[in-house]
C-alpha positions in Angstrom: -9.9 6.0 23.1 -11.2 7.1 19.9 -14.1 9.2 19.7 -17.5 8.4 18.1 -18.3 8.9 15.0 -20.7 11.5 14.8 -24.3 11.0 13.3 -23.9 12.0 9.9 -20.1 11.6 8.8 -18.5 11.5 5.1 -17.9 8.6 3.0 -13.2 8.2 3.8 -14.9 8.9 7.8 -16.6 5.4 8.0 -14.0 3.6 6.2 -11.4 4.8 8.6 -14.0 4.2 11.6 -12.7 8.1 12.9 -14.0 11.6 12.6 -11.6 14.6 13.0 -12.0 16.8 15.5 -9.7 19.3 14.0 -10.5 19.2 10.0 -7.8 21.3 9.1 -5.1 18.2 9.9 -7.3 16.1 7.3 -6.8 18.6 4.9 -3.7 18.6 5.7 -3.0 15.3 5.4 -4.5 15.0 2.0 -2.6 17.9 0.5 -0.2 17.1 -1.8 2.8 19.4 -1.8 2.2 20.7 -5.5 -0.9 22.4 -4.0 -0.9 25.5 -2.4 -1.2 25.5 1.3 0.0 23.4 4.1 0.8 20.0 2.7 1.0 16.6 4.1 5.3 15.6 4.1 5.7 16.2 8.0 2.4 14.3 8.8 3.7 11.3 6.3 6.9 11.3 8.4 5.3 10.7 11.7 2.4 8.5 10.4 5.2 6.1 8.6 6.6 5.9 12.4 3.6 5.2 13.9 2.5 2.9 11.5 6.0 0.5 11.7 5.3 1.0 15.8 2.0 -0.4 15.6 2.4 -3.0 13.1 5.6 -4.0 14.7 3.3 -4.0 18.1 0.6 -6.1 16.8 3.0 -9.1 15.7 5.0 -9.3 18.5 2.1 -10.0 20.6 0.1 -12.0 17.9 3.1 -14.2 17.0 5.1 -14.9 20.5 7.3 -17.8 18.8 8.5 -15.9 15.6 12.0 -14.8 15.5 13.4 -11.1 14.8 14.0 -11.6 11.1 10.3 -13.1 10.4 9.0 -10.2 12.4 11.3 -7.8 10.4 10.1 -9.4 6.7 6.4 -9.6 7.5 6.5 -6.1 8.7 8.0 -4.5 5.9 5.7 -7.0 3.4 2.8 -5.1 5.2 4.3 -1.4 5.3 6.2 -0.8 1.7 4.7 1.1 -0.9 2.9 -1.2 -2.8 0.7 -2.2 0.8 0.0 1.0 1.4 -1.1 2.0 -2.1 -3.1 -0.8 -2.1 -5.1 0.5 1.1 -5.7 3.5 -0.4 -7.2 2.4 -3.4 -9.5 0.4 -1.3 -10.4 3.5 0.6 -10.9 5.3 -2.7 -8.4 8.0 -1.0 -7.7 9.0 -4.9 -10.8 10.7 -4.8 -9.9 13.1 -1.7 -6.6 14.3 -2.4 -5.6 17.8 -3.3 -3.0 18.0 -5.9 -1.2 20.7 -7.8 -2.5 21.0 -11.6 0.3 19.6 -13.3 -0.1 16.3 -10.8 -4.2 16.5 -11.4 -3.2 16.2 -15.3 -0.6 14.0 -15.0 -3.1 11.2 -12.8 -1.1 11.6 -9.6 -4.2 11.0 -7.5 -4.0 7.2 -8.8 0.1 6.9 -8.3 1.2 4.5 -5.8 3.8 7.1 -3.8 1.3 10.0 -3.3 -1.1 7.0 -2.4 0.9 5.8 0.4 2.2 8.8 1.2 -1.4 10.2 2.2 -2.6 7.4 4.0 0.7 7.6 5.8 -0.1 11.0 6.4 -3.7 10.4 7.8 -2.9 8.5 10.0 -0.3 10.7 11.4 -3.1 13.4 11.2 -5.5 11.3 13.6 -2.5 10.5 15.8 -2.4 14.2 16.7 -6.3 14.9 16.7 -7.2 11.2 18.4 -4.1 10.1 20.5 -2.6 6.7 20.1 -4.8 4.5 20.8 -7.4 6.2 17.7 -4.3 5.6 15.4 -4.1 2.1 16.6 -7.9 1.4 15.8 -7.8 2.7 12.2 -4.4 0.4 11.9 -6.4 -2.5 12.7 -9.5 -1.4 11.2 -7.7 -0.6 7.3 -5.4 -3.8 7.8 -8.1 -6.0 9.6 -7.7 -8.3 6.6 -3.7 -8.6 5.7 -3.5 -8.4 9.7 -5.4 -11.9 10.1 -4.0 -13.4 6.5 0.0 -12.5 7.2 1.7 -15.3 9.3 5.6 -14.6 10.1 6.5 -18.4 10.2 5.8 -18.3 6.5 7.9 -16.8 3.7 7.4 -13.5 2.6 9.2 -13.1 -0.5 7.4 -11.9 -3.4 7.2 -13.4 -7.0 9.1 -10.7 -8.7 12.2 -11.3 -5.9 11.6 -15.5 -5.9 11.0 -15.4 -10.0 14.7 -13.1 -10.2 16.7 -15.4 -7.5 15.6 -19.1 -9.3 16.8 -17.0 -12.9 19.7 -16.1 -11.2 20.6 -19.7 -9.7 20.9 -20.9 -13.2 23.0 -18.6 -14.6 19.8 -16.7 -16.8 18.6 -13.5 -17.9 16.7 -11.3 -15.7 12.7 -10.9 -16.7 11.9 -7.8 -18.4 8.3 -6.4 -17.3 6.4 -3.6 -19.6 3.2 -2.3 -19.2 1.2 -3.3 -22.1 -2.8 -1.8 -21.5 -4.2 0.6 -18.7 -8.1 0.5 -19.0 -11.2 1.1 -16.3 -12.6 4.2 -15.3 -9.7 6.1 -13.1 -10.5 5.1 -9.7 -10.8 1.3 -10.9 -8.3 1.5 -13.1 -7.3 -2.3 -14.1 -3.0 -2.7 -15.4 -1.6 -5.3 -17.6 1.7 -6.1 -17.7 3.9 -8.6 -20.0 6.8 -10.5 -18.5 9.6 -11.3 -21.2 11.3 -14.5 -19.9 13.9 -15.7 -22.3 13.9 -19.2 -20.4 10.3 -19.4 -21.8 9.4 -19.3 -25.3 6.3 -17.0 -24.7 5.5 -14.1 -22.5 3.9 -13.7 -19.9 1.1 -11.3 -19.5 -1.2 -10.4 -15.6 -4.1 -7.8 -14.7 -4.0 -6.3 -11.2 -5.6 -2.9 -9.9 -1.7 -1.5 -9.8 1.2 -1.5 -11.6 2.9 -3.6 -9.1 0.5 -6.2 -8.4 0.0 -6.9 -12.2 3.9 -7.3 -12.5 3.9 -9.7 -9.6 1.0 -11.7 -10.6 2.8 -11.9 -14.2 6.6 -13.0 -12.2 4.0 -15.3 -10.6 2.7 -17.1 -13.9 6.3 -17.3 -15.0 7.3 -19.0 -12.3 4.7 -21.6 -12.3 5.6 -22.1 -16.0 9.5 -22.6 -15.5 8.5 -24.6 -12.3 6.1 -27.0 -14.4 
């Protein structure tokens, strides 16, 4: 088992409902490898195993009647890059990575791989400090939502994918996504994006709190439109 948090922990400590023992893996973990020192690639490759293991783990149990393929899409919808990136955002992780100064300049601490790649590498990090079953509690804990909401016997497939395959079906051009405004203080940063559709005679344009979701939320729009 995990152990307690202790009486007076830091801010990422109560999100994650775990307090390192061994505070030099966190560091680790959140070093990104344009810093100096130890960084976090070896802990991102076993916390990216450990997180497919116990996501895989929780919906076989959960969902006994779906099939290998509905497993194997709702997994990946849960562990890609955009998921993960997400999390962090909602963890503020941002705010606790170390980067190198040319990726402090250039905003890395608010792109979506050295996002996912640290909270990968956390929870790699607590695998080592905590054991298993820690890592298995901050799994459920960070994904308690997308855990309850994500049913297998449902499609996966996201707007950008569906919007491309019912172009593609009638012999049209592919969307074309650019980002048109990036505003918000950095850790809230809000994206727009506009989705050209030459099957519609207007764009398309979406806010999300990433680059990804805004482009999906625009494929989205255009899809309702062309489906109207």
């Amino acid at each position: 088992m995990s152990r307690a948090l202790a009486p007076v922990v830091d801010k990422l400590a109560r999100q994650l409902g775990y307090q390192f023992e061994d505070e030099g893996l966190r560091r680790q973990a959140l070093t990104h490898r344009s810093a100096h020192g130890e960084h976090n690639e070896r802990l991102e490759f076993l916390g990216d195993a450990l997180l497919g293991m116990l996501v895989a783990e929780h919906l076989y149990t959960t969902f006994p009647q779906a099939d290998e393929g509905q497993l194997t899409r709702t997994r990946a919808s849960l562990v890609n890059r955009e998921a993960l990136a997400d999390i962090a955002r909602e963890l503020e992780l941002g705010e606790h990575l170390v980067l190198g100064e040319g990726e402090q300049k250039s905003g890395g601490w608010r792109r979506d791989s050295i996002l996912a790649n640290a909270l990968e590498a956390l929870l790699g990090a607590i695998y080592l400090d905590g054991g298993i079953e820690a890592c298995r509690e901050c799994v459920r804990r960070v994904y308690a939502a997308r855990l309850t909401d994500r049913d297998p016997h449902e499609s996966v497939k996201d707007a950008k994918t569906a919007l491309q395959e019912y172009l593609q079906a009638r012999h049209l051009a592919l969307p074309r996504y650019e980002t048109t405004g990036i505003d918000g203080p950095p850790h809230e940063q809000v994206f727009t994006v506009r989705c050209d559709v030459d099957a519609l005679s207007h764009p398309v344009c979406a806010s999300g709190r990433s680059r990804r979701k805004a482009e999906q939320a625009a494929a989205r729009a255009a899809l309702k439109q062309l489906r109207s």
